[in-house]
C-alpha positions in Angstrom: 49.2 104.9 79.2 51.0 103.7 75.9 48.2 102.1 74.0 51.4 99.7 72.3 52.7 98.5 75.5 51.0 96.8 78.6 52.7 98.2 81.5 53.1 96.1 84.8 53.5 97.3 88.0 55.1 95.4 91.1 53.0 95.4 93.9 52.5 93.5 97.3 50.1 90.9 95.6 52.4 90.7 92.1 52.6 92.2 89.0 49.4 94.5 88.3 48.7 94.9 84.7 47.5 97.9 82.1 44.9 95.1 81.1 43.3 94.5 84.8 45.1 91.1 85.5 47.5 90.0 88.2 50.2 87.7 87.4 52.5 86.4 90.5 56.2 85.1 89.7 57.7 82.7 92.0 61.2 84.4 91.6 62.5 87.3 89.4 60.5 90.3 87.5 59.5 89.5 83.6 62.4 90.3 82.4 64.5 88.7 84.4 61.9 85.4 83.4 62.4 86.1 79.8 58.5 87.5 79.7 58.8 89.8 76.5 54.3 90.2 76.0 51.4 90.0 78.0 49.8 86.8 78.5 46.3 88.6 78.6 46.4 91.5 75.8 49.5 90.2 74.1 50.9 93.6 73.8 54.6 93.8 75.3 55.5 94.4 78.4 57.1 97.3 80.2 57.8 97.1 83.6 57.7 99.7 86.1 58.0 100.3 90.0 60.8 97.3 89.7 64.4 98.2 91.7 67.5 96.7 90.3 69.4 95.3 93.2 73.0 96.4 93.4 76.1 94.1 94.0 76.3 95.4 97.5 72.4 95.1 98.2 72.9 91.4 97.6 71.6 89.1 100.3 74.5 86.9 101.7 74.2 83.8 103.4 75.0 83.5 106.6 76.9 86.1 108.9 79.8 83.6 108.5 80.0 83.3 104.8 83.3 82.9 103.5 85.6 85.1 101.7 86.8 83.6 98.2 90.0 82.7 98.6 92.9 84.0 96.5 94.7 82.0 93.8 
């Protein structure tokens, strides 16, 4: 444990802090929410156990979802 970073964890009930809290984001991971330090410890953050979504591993929606068409 880095003693200069609070590291969260994603789990099935939200992000698990270094510093014993959970914090639960409606959508996206701290980063993504422009969460740069801890709202407990106020040391920054560094996320782990987050997975980066690839293009293809985007949900799409609808079976029938339309191609873009070309110009």
């Amino acid at each position: 444990m880095d003693k200069n970073k609070c590291v969260w964890t994603e789990s099935d009930d939200g992000w698990v802090t270094d510093c014993g809290r959970i914090f639960v984001l409606n959508d996206g991971t701290p980063a993504e929410n422009e969460m740069r330090f801890c709202f407990s410890c106020g040391r920054p953050i560094e996320e782990e156990g987050s997975q980066e979504l690839e293009f293809e591993d985007l949900p799409w929606e609808g079976d029938d979802a339309a191609e873009p068409e070309e110009a």
